[in-house]
N, C-alpha and C positions, 0 to 999 in steps of 0.2 A: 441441320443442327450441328452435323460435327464439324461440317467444314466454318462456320458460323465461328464455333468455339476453336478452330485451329488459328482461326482469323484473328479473333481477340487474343488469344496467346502470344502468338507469334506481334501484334501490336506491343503489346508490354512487353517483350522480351524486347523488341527495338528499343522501345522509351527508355527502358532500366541499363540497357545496354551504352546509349546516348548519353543519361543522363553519368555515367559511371564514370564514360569516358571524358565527358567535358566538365564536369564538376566534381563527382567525388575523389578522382586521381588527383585533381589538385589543392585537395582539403590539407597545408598540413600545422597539423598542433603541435607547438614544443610547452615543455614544461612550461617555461615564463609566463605563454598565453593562456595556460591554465590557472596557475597562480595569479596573476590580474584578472582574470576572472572571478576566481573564488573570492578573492580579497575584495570586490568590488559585489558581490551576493554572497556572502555569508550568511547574511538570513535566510537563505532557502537552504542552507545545510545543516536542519536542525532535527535531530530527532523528535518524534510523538510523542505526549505525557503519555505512559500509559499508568493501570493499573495491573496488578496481580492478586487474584481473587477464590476463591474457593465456594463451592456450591457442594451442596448436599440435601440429597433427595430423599421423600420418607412420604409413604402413602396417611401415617398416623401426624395430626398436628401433636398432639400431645405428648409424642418422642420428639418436634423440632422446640416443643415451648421449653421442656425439659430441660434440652441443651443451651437456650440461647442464654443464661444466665451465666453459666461456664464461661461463655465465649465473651461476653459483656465482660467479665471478671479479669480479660487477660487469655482465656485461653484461647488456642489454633484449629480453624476447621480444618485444613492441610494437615495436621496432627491425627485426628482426628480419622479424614481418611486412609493416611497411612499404615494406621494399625487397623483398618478393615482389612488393607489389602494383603499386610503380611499374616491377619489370623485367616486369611483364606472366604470373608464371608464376602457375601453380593455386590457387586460393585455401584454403591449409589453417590458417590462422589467423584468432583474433578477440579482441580488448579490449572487456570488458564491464566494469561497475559492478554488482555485488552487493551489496546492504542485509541488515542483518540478521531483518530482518522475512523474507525469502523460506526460511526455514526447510525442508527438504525438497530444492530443486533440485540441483542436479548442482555437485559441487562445494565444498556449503555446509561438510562438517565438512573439509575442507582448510581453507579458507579463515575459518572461523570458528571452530574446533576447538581454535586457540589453541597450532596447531605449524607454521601458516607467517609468518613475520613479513614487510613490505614487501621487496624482494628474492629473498627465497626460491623459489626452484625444485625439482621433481622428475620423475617420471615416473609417467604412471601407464597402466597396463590392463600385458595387452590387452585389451579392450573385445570385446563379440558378432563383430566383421566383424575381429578380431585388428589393430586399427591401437590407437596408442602413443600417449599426449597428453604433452606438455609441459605443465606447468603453473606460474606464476610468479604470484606478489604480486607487485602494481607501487606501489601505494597505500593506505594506509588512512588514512581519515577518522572518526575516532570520536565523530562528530556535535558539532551545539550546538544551545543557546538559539535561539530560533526571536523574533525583535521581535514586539511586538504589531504592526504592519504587515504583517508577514510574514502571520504569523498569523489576521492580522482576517477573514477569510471565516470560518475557523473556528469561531475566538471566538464570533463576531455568528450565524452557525449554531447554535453551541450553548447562547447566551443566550435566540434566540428560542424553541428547543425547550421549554428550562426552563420560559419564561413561559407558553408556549402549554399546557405539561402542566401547570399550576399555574391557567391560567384553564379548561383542560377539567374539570377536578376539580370548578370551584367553579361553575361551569357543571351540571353532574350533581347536585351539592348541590343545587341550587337546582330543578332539574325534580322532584327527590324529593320535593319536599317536598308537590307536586301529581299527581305521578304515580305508577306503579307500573311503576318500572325493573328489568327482568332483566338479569344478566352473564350472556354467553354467547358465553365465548371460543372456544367450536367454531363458530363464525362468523365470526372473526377475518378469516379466509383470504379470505373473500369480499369484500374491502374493500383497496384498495392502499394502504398505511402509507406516506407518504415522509416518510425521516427526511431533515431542513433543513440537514444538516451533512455529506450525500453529495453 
């Protein structure tokens, strides 16, 4: 088993070694090709709509029904729990930022569902352990344009990818033409892929 695993090691260290030398040494990005790039995908540099929310937790519904009329009126759950926190009681509240990308979490089709608007509150459970949440929109940010600045790790990540798979390609043409190259994507796995743009 170890010499197995010294085997496969020492295989990838060649690959990575190969591949560095004949393609990623010669990846190179100047400004220009970033900027034709972004200017040409702009849409993928958009920030997430998110939301910014407040919840507040209460084993009694009859302290969340109490409040929700407050809240309906104008007032802030975030308010709310910040004078829990500086008169020192239990901490049953919290303000989060929710993105639209978290799809699935607790929460999301209130808040993205397109039936709380910023201010809105309600209540919700009871929940497993029978406690009652408040739940209030405080904010929403429907994203924007992302600058090439902003952007440029991205960008410049995803220009070197391009080029690096456009000189692997032509890289493989060229060993074909002398050699006798197999595909053998069930081998894949055995090799660690980094993509330049995580």
């Amino acid at each position: 088993l170890t010499i197995e695993w010294i085997e496969k090691r020492r295989e990838e260290l060649v690959v990575d070694r190969l591949y560095q030398d004949s393609v990623e040494s010669r990846v190179v990005v100047g400004e220009s090709d970033a900027r034709e790039y972004y200017e040409a995908n702009r849409a993928q540099y958009i920030t997430y709509p998110a939301v910014t929310f407040a919840l507040w937790v209460t084993p009694r519904k009859s302290e969340a029904d109490s409040m929700l009329p407050g809240l309906k009126a104008g007032g802030r759950l975030d308010t709310v729990i910040r004078a829990d926190s500086v008169a020192g009681r239990e901490r049953r509240g919290m303000v989060r930022l929710m993105r639209q990308n978290e799809e699935g979490t607790d929460y999301y089709v209130e808040l993205f569902g397109g039936e709380m608007k910023p201010g809105d509150a309600r209540i919700l459970g009871p929940d497993q352990e029978g406690k009652y949440a408040l739940l209030q929109s405080l904010d929403f940010d429907p994203g924007r344009q992302l600058s090439l600045e902003e952007a440029y790790d991205m960008v410049d990540g995803r220009v070197r990818h391009e080029q690096a798979e456009r000189l692997l390609q032509a890289f493989i043409a060229r060993l074909r033409r002398g050699l006798k190259i197999e595909s053998r994507p069930d081998l894949m796995m055995r090799f660690v892929m980094r993509d330049p743009t995580l």
